[in-house]
C-alpha positions, 0 to 999 in steps of 0.5 A, spaced: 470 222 694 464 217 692 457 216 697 453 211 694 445 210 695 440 204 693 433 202 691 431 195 693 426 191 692 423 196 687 416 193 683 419 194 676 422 190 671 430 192 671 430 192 663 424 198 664 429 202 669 435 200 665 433 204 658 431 210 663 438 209 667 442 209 661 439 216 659 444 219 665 449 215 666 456 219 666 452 225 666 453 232 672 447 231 677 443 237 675 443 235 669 441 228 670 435 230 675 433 236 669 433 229 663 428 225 669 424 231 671 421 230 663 422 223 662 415 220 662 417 213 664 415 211 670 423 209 673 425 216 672 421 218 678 424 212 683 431 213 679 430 221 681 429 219 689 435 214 688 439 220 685 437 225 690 438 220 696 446 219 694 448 226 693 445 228 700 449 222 701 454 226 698 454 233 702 452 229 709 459 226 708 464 229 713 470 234 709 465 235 704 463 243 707 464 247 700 460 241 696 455 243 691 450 239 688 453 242 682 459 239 682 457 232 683 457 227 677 454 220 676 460 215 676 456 209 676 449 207 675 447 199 677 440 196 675 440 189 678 435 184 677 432 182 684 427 177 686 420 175 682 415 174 685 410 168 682 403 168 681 398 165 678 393 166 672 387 162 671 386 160 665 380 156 660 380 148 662 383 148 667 389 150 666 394 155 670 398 160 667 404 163 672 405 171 671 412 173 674 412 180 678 419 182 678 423 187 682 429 190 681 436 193 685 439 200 683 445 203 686 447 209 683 454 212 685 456 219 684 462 222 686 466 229 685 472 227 680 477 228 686 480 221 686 481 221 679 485 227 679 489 224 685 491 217 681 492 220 674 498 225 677 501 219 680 
């Protein structure tokens, strides 16, 4: 059983989200959200909700009554580049510099480890 979650448009560079990401990649939920609690970065709390939303996902899904939270893993953490958003700077004589304000995407897929169980016996 997989639930997936999505973060768009997020205000930070993907290469930013993406060192915070790789500290839980392949990681049990609760362990993952106890590293994000204590990471000092700004993308550990927009990763934390995104991580949140897909285990609630996960436990809203139906068959999954006896589901804990505790159960689930991160299967797949995406950070994806999303659209920039150009500006621009003044600068001396008359010149203009272009400042680009970038957004990313993140996905997180997290599931209990059940299918891969399946597939492998076969």
């Amino acid at each position: 059983m997989e639930a997936k979650a999505r973060a768009r448009f997020v205000r930070m560079s993907a290469r930013k989200v993406r060192r915070v990401a790789d500290l839980i990649r392949g990681k049990n939920v609760e362990e993952a959200l106890n590293v994000l609690t204590f990471t000092p970065k700004a993308a550990a709390a927009v990763l934390e909700k995104t991580l949140k939303s897909a285990t609630a996902n996960a436990l809203a899904i139906e068959g999954t009554a006896k589901l804990k939270a505790e159960d689930l893993w991160i299967k797949k953490i995406l950070v994806d580049g999303g659209p920039i958003m150009k500006r621009i700077r003044p600068m001396g004589m008359g010149r203009a510099y272009r400042i680009r304000k970038r957004t990313n995407h993140i996905t997180i897929v997290v599931t209990d480890g059940k299918e891969e169980e399946k597939v492998s016996e076969k």
